[in-house]
C-alpha positions as CSV (number, residue, x, y, z in Angstrom):
1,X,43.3,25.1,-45.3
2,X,44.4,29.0,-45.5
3,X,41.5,29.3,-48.1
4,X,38.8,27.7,-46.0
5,X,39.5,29.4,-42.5
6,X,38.5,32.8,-44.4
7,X,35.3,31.7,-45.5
8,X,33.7,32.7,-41.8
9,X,32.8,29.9,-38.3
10,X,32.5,26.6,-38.9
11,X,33.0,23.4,-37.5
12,X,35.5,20.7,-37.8
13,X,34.0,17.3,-36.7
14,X,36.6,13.9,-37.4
15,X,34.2,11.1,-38.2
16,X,34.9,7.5,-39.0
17,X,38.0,8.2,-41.6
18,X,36.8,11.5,-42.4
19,X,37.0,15.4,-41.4
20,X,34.0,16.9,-41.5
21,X,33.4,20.6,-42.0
22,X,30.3,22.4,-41.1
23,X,28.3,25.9,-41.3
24,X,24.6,25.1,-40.8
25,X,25.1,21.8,-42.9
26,X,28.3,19.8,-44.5
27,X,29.9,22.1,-47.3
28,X,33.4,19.8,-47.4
29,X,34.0,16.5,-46.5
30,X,38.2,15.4,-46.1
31,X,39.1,11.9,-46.6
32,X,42.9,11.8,-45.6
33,X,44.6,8.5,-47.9
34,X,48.5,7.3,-47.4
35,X,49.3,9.4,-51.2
36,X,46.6,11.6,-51.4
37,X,43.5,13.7,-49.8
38,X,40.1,13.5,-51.3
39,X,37.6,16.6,-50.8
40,X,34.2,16.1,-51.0
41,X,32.1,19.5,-51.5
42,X,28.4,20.2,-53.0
43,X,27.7,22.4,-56.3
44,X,24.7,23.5,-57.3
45,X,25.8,22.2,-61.1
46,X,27.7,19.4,-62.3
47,X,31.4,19.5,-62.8
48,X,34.1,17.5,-65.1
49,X,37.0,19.6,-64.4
50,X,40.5,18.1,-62.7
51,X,40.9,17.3,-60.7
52,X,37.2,16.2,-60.1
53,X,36.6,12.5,-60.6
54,X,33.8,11.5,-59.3
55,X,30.3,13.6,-59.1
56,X,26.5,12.5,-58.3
57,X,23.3,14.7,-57.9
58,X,22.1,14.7,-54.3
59,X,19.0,16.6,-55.0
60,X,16.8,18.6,-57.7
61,X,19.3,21.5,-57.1
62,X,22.6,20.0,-55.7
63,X,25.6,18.0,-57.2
64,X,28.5,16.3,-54.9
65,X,31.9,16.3,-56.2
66,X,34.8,14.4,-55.3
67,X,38.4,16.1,-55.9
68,X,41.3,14.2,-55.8
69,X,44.5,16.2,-54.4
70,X,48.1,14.2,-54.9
71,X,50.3,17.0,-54.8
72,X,50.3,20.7,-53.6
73,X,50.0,21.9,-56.4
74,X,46.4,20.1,-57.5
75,X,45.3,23.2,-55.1
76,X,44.1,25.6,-57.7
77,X,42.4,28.4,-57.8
78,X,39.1,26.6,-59.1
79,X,39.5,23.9,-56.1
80,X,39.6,26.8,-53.6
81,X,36.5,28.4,-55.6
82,X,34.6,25.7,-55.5
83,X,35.3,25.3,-52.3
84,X,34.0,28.7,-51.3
85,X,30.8,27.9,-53.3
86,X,30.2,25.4,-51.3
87,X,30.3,27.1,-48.1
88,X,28.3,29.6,-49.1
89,X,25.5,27.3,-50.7
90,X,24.7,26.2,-46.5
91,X,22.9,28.9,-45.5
């Protein structure tokens, strides 16, 4: 969370099982399980990278991608770039 709260404002919004955060639209979504945390963010390409297992086009120019984090340590440097693109694909 050190990475996201240097991005610039947003919002955090806890909805139905979720943790929503906002700019102008949703650029990460956080689905706290009992083992693990899955992050929801949008690309404007496709990814098949870990830990990334689950991704779908939402429209002509935008790709959601589901990360799955078990262990500190699935925190990379990509996640957290990603992460960051996402933030700054809300204008």
């Amino acid at each position: 969370m050190q990475a996201v709260k240097k991005l610039g404002p947003y919002s955090v919004s806890p909805i139905n099982g979720y943790i929503m955060l906002k700019k102008n639209a949703t650029f990460m979504r956080i689905r706290p399980c009992r083992t693990y945390l899955d992050i929801f963010f949008f690309l404007d390409k496709k990814l098949n990278e870990f830990p990334i297992f689950q991704s779908a086009q939402t429209s002509k120019h935008r790709f959601i991608h589901i990360a799955r984090l078990e262990k500190p340590n699935d925190i990379s440097g990509s996640v957290i770039r990603w992460i960051q693109q996402s933030y700054h694909l809300t204008k």
